[in-house]
C-alpha positions, 0 to 999 in steps of 0.5 A: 486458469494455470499459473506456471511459476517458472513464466510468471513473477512472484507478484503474480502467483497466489497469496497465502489467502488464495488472493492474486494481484492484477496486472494493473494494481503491479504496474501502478507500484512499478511507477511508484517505485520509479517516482513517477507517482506518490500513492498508490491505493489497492483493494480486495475485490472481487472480478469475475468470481475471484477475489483480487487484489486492484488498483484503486487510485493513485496520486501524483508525484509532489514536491517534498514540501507539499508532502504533508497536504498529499499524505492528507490527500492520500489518508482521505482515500482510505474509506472508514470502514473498509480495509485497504492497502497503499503505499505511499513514497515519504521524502524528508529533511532531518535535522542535520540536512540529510535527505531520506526517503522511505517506500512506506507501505500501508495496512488499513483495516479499521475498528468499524471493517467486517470481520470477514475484511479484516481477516483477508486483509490479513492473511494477503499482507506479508505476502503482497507486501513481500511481492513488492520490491523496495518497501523500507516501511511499514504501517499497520493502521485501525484508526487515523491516530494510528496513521498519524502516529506511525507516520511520525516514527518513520520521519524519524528514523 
C-alpha cells in the first residue's frame, strides 16, 4: 500500500518506527478534541501483519466534579504490564476561580513492559503525539505514582 503525502493527513503517514495510526484510533481523538468524549486509550498491535497504532477504548465526557473518579477509571485502563498511549481532557478550578483546561496526553510503558514494548513505544511517541492536534500536556508514566504525581503538576500550572 502507497501512501500519497499530498491526499493524506500527516496523521496518517508513517512514524519514525515505521507505525501508521488507524483511521479509527484518529476519529476517536477527533471527538475528544470536540469534547464529546473524556479519554481516549491507544495500543500498538498488530493488524493483518502491520503494527499500528488502535483504538483501545474511550470514556465519556463528565462533569468537572467527577474528574477525579473518571481519571481513576481512565488509569485502571492501563494494563500493568504492557505499554499504551491515552489522552485524557483535564478540567479544573484553580484557586482564584479561573477555569483551565489541558488535552493531556499519556505515555505509558511500565517497569514490568518488554523491552521490545518500551522501545516501539518510544520511537512512535513524539511522532504520534505530534500528529495530534491541541495537546497542551504531557505525561511520560513507568509506574501509577508517576501518573499521580505528573497529573498533580498539570493541575497546577
Amino acid at each position: 500500500m502507497e501512501i500519497n503525502s499530498l491526499s493524506f493527513p500527516s496523521f496518517f503517514l508513517k512514524t519514525q518506527s515505521g507505525i501508521q495510526a488507524t483511521d479509527e484510533a484518529r476519529e476517536t481523538y477527533q471527538k475528544l478534541s470536540r469534547s464529546k468524549i473524556q479519554y481516549v486509550v491507544f495500543k500498538i498491535e498488530k493488524i493483518d501483519g502491520t503494527e499500528v497504532i488502535s483504538l483501545e477504548c474511550s470514556g465519556e465526557k463528565c462533569k468537572e466534579a467527577e474528574q477525579d473518579a473518571k481519571w481513576d477509571e481512565f488509569v485502571g485502563k492501563l494494563p500493568e504490564t504492557e505499554g499504551r498511549y491515552g489522552v485524557f481532557d483535564l478540567r479544573w478550578t484553580q484557586e482564584d476561580g479561573r477555569k483551565r483546561d489541558s488535552v493531556c496526553f499519556v505515555s505509558w510503558t511500565p517497569d514490568s513492559c518488554k523491552i521490545r514494548q518500551k522501545m516501539m513505544y518510544g520511537a512512535t511517541l513524539e511522532s504520534f503525539k505530534g500528529s495530534l492536534d491541541g495537546i497542551k500536556s504531557t505525561i511520560v508514566a513507568h509506574d501509577m505514582s508517576d501518573l499521580t504525581d505528573e497529573r498533580a503538576s498539570v493541575l497546577k500550572k
